[in-house]
PDB file of N, CA, C, O and CB in Angstrom:
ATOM      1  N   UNK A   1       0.809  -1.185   0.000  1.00  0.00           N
ATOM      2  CA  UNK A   1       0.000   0.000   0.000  1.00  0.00           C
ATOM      3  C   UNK A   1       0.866   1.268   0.000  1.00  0.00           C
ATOM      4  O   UNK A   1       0.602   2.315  -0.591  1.00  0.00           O
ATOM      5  CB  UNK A   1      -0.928  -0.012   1.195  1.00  0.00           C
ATOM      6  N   UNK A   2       1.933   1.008   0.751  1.00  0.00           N
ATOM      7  CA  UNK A   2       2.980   2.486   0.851  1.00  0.00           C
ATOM      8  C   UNK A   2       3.486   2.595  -0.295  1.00  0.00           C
ATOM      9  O   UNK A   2       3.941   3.704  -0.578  1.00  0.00           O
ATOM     10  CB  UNK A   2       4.295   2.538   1.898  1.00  0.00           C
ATOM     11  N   UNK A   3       3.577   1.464  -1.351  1.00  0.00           N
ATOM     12  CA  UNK A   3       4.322   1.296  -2.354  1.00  0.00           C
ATOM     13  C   UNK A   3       3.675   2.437  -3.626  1.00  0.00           C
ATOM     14  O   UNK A   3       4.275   3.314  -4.246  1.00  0.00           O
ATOM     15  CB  UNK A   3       4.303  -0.348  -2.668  1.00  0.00           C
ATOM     16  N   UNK A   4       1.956   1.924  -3.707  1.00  0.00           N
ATOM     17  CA  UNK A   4       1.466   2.369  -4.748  1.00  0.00           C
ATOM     18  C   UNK A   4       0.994   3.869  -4.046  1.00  0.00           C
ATOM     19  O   UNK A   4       1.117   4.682  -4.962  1.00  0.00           O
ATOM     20  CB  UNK A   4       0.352   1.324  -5.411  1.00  0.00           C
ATOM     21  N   UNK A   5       0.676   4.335  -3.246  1.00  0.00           N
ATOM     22  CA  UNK A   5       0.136   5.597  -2.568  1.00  0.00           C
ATOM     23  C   UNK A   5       1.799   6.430  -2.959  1.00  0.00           C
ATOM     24  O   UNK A   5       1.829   7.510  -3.550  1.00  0.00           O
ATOM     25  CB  UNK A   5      -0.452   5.329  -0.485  1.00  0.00           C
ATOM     26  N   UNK A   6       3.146   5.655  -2.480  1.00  0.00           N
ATOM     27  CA  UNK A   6       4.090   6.641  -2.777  1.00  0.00           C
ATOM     28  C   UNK A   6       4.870   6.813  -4.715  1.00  0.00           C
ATOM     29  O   UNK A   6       5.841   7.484  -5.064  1.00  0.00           O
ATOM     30  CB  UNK A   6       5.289   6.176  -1.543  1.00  0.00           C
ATOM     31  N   UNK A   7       3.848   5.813  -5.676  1.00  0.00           N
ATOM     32  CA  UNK A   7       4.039   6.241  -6.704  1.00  0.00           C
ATOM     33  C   UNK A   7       3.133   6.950  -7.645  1.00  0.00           C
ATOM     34  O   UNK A   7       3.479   7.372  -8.749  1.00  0.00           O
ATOM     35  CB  UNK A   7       4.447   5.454  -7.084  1.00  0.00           C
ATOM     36  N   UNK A   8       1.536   7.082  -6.944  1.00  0.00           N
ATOM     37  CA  UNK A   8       0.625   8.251  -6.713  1.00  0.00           C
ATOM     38  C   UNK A   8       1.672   9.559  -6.432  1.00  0.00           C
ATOM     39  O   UNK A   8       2.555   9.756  -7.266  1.00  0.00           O
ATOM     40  CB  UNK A   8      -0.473   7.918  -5.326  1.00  0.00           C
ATOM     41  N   UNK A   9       1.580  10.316  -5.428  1.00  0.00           N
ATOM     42  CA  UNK A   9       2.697  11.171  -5.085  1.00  0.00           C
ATOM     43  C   UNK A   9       4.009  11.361  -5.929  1.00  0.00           C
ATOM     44  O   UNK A   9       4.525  12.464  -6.108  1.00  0.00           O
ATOM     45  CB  UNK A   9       3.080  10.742  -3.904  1.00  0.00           C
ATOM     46  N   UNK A  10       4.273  10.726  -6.199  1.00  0.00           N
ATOM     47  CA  UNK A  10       5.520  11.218  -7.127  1.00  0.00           C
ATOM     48  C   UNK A  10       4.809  11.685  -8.241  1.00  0.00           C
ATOM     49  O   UNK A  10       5.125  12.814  -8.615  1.00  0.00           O
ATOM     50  CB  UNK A  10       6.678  10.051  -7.596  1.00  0.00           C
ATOM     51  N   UNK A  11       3.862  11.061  -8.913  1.00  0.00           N
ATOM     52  CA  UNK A  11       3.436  11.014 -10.145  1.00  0.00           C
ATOM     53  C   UNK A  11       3.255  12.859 -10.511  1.00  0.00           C
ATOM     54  O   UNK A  11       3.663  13.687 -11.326  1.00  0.00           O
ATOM     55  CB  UNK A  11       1.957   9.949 -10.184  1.00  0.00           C
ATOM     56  N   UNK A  12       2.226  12.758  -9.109  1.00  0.00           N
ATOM     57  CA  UNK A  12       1.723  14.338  -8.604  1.00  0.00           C
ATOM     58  C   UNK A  12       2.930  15.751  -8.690  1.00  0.00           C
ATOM     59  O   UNK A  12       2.964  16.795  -9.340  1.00  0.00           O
ATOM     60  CB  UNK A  12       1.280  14.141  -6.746  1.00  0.00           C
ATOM     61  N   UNK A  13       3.650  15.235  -7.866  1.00  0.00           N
ATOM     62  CA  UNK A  13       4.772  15.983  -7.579  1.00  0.00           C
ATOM     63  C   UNK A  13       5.696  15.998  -8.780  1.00  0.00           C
ATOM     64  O   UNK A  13       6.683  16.732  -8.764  1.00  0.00           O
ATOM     65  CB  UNK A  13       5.437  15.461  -6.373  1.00  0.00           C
ATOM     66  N   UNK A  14       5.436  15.250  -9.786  1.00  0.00           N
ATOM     67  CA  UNK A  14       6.211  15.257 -11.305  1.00  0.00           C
ATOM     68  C   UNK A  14       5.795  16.528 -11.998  1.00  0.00           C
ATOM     69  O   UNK A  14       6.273  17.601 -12.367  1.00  0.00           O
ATOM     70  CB  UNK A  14       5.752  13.893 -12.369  1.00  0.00           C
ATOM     71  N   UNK A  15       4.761  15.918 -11.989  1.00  0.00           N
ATOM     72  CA  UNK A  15       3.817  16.986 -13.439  1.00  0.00           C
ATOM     73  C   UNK A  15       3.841  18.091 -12.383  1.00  0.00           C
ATOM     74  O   UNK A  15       4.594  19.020 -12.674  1.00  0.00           O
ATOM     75  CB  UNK A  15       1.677  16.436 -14.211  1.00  0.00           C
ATOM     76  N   UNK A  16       3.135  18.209 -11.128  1.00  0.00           N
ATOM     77  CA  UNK A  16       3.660  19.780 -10.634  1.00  0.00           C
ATOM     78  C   UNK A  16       4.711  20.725 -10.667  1.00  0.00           C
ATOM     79  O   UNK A  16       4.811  21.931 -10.439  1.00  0.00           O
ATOM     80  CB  UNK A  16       3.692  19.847  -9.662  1.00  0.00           C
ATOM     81  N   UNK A  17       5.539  19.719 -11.057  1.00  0.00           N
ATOM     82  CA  UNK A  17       7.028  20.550 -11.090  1.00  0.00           C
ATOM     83  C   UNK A  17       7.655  20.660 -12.158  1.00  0.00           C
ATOM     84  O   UNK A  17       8.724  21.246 -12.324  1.00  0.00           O
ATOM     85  CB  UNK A  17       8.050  20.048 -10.324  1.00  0.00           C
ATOM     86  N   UNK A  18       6.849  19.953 -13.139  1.00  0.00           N
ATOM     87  CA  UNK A  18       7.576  20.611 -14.878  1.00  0.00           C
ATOM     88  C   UNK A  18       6.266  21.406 -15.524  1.00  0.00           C
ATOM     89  O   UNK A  18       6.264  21.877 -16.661  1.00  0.00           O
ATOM     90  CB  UNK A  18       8.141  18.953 -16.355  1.00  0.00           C
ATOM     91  N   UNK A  19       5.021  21.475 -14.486  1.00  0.00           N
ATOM     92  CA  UNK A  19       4.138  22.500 -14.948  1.00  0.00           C
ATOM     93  C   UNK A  19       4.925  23.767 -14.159  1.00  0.00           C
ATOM     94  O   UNK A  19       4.746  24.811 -14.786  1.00  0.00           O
ATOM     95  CB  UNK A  19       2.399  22.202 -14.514  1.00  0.00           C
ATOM     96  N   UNK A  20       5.636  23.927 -13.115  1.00  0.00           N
ATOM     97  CA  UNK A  20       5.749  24.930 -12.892  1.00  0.00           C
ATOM     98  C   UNK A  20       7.083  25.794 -13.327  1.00  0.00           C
ATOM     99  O   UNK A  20       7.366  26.989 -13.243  1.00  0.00           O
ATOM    100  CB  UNK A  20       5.458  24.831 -11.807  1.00  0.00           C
ATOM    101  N   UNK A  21       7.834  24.529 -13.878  1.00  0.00           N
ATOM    102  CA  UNK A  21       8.880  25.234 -15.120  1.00  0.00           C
ATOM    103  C   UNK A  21       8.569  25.549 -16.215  1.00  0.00           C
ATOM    104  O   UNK A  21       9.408  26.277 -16.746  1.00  0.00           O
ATOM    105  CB  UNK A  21       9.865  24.572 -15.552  1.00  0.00           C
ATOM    106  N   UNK A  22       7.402  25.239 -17.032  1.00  0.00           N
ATOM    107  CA  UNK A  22       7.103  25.938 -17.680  1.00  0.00           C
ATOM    108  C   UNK A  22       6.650  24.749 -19.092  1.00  0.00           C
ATOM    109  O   UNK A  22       6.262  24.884 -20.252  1.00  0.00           O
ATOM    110  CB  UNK A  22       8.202  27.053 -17.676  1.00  0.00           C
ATOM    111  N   UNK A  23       7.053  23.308 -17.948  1.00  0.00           N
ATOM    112  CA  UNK A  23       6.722  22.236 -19.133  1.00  0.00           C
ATOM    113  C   UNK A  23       5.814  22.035 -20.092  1.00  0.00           C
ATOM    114  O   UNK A  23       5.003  22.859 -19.670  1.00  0.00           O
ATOM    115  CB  UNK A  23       6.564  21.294 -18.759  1.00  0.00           C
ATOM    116  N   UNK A  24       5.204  21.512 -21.230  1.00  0.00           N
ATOM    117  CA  UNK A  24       4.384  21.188 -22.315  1.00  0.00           C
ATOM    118  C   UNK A  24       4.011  19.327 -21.640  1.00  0.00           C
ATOM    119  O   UNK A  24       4.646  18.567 -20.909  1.00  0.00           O
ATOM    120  CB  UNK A  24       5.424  21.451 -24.116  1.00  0.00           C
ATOM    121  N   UNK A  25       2.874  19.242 -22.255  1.00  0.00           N
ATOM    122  CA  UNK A  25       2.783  17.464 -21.750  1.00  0.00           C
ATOM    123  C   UNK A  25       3.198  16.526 -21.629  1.00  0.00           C
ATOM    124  O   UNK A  25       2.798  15.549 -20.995  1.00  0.00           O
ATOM    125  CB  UNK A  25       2.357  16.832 -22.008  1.00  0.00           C
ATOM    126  N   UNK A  26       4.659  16.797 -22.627  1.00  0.00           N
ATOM    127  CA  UNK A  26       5.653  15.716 -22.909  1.00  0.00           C
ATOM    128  C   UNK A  26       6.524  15.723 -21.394  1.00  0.00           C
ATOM    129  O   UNK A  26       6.581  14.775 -20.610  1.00  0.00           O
ATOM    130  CB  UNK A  26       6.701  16.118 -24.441  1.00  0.00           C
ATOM    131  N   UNK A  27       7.019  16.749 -21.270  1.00  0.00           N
ATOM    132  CA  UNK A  27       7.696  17.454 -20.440  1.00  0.00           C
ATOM    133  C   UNK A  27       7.216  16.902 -18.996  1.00  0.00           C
ATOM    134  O   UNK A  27       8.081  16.454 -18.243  1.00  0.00           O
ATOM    135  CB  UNK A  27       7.480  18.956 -20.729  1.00  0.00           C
ATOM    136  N   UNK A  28       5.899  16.920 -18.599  1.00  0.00           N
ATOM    137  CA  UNK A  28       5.337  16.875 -17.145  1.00  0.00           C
ATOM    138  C   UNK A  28       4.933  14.947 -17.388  1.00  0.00           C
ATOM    139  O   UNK A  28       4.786  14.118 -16.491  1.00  0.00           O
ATOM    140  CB  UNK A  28       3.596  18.313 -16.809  1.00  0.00           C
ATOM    141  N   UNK A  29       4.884  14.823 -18.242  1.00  0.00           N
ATOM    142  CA  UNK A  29       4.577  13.126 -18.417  1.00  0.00           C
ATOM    143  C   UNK A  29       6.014  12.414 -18.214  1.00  0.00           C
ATOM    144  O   UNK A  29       6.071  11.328 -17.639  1.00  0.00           O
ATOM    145  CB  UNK A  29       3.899  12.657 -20.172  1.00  0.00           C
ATOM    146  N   UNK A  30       7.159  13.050 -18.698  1.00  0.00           N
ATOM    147  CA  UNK A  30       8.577  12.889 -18.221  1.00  0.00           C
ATOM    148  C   UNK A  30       8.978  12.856 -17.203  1.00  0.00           C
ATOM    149  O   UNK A  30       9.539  11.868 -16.729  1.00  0.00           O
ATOM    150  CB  UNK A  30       9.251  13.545 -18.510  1.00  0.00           C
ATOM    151  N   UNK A  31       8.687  14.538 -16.274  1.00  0.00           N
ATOM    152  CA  UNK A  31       9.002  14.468 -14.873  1.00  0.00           C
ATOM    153  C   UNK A  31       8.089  13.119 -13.930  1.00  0.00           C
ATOM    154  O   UNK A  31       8.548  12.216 -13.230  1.00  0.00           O
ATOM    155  CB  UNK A  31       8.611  16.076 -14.303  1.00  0.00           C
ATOM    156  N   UNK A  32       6.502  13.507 -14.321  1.00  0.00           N
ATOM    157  CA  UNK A  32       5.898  12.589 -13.669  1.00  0.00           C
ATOM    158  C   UNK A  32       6.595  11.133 -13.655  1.00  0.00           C
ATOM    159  O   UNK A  32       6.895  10.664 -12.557  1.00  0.00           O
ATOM    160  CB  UNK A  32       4.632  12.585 -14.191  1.00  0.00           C
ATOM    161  N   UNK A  33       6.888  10.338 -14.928  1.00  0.00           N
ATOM    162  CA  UNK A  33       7.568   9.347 -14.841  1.00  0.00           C
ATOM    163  C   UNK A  33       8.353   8.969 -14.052  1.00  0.00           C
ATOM    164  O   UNK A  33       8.119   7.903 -13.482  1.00  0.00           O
ATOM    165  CB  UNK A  33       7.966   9.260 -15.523  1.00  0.00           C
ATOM    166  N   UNK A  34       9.486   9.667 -13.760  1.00  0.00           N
ATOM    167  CA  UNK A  34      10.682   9.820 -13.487  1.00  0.00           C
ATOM    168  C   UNK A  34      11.017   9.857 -11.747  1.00  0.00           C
ATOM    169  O   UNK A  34      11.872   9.483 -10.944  1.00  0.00           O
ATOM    170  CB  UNK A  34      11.032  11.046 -14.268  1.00  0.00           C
ATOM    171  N   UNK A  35       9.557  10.664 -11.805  1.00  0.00           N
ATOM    172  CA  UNK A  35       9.297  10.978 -10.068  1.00  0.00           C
ATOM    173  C   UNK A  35       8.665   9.459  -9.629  1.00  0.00           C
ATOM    174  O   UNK A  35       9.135   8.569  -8.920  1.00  0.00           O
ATOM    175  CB  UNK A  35       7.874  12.551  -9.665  1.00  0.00           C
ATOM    176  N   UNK A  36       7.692   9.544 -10.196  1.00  0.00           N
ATOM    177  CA  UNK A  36       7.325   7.940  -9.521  1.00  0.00           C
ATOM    178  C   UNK A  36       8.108   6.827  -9.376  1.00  0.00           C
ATOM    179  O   UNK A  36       7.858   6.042  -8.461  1.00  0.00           O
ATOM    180  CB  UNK A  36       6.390   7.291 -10.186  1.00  0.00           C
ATOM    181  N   UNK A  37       9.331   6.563 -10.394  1.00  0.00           N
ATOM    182  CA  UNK A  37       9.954   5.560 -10.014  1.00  0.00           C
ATOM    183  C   UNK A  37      11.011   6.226  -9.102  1.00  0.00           C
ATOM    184  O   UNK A  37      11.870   5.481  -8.631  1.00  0.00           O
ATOM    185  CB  UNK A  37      10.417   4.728 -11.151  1.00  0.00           C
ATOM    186  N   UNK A  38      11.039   7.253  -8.865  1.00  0.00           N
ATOM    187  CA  UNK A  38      12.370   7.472  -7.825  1.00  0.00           C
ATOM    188  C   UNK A  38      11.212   7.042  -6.555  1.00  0.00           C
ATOM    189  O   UNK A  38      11.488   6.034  -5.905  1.00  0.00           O
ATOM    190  CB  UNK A  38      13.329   9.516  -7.735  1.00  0.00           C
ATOM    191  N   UNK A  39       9.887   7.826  -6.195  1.00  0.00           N
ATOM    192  CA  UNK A  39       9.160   7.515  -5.128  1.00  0.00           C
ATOM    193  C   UNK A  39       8.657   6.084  -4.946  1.00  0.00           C
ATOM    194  O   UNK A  39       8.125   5.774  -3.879  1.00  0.00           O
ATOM    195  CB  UNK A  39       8.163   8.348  -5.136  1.00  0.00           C
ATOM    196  N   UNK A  40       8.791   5.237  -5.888  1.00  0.00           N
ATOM    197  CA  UNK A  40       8.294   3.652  -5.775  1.00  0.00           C
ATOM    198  C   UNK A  40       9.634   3.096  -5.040  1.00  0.00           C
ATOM    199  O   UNK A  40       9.490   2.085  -4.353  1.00  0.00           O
ATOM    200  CB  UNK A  40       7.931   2.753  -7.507  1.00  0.00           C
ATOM    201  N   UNK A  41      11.005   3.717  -5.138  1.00  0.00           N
ATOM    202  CA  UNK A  41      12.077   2.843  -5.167  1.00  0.00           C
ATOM    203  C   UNK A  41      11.911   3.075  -3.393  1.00  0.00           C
ATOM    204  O   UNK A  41      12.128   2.153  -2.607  1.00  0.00           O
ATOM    205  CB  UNK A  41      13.675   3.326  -6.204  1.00  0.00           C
ATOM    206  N   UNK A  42      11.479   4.513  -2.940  1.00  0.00           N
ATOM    207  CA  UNK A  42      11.946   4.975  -1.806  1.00  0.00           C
ATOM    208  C   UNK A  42      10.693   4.290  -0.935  1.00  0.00           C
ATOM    209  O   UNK A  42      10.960   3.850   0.184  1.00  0.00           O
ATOM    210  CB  UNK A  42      12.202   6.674  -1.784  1.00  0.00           C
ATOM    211  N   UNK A  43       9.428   4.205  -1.407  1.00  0.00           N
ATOM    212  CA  UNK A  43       8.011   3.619  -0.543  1.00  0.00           C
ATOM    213  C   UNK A  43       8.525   1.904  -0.559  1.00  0.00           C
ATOM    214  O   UNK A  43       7.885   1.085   0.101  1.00  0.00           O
ATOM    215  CB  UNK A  43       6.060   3.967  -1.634  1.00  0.00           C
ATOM    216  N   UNK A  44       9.616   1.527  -1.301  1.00  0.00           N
ATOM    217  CA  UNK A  44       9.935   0.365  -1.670  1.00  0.00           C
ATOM    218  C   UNK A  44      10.881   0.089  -0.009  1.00  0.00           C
ATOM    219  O   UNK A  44      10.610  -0.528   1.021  1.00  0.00           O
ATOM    220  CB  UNK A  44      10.790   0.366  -3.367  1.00  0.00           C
ATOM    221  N   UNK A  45      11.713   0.672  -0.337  1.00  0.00           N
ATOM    222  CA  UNK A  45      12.742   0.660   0.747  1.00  0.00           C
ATOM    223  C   UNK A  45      12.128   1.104   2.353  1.00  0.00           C
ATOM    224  O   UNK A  45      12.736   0.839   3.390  1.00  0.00           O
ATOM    225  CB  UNK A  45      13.951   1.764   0.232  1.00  0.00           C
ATOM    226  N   UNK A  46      10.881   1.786   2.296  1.00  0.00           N
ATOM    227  CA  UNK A  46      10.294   2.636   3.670  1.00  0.00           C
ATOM    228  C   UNK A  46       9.611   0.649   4.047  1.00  0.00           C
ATOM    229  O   UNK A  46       9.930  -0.104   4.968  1.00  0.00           O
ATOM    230  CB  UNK A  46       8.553   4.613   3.228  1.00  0.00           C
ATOM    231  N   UNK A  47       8.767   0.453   3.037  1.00  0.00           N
ATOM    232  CA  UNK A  47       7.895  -0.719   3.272  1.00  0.00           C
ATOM    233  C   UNK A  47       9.033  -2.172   3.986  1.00  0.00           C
ATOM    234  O   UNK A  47       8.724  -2.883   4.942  1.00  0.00           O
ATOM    235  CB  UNK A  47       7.073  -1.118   1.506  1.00  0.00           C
ATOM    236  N   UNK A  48      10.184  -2.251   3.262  1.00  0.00           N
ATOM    237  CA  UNK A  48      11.388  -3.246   3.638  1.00  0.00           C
ATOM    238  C   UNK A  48      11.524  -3.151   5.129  1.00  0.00           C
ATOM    239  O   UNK A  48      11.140  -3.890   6.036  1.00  0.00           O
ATOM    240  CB  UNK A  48      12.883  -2.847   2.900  1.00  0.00           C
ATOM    241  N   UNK A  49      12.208  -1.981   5.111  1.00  0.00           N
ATOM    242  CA  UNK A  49      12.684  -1.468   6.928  1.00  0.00           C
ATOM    243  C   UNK A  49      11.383  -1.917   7.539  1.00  0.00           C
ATOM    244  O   UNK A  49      11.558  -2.835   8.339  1.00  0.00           O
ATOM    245  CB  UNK A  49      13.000   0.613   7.365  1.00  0.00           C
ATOM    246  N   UNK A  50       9.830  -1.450   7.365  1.00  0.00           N
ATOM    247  CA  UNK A  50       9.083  -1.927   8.313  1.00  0.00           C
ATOM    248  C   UNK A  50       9.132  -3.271   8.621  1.00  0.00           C
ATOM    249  O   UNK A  50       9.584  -3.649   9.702  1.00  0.00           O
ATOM    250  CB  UNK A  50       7.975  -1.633   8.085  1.00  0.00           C
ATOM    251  N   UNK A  51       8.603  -4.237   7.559  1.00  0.00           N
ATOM    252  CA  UNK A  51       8.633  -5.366   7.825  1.00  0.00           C
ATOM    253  C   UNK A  51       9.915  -6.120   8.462  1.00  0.00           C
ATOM    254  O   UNK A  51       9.890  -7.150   9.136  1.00  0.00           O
ATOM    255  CB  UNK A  51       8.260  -5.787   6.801  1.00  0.00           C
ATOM    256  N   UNK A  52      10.827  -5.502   8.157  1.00  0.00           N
ATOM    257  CA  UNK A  52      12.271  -6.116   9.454  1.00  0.00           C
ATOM    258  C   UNK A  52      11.913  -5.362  10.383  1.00  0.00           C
ATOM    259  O   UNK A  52      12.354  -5.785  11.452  1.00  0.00           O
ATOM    260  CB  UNK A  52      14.188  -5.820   9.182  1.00  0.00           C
ATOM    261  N   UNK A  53      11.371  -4.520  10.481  1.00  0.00           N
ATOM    262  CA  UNK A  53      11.245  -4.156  12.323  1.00  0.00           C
ATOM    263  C   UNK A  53      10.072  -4.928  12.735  1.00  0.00           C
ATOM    264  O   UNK A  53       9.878  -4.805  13.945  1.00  0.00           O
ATOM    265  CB  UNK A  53      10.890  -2.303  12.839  1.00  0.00           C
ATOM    266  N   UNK A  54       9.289  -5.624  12.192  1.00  0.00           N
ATOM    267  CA  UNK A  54       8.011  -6.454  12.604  1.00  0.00           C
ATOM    268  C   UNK A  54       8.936  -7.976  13.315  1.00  0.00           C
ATOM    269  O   UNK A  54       8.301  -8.925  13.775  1.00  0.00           O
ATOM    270  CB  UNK A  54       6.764  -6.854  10.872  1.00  0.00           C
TER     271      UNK A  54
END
């Protein structure tokens, strides 16, 4: 669940941030990309640590 909620959020935080450089669709479909797999890798690694602390 942390996994897909934190590649939601990136997705978000992609396109927000090459709309606010001044991106075109290509552009914010890029960042968005780009953000989600950096935020899947990190909800990836948050979700790991929990389950070893269980």
């Amino acid at each position: 669940m942390i996994i897909i909620a934190s590649a939601i959020a990136g997705m978000l935080t992609g396109w927000v941030r090459a709309g606010r450089r001044g991106g075109n669709t290509k552009d914010r479909l890029h960042y968005a990309a780009i953000h989600a797999i950096a935020f899947t890798i990190l909800g990836l690694i948050v979700t790991l640590m929990i389950d070893r602390l269980d």
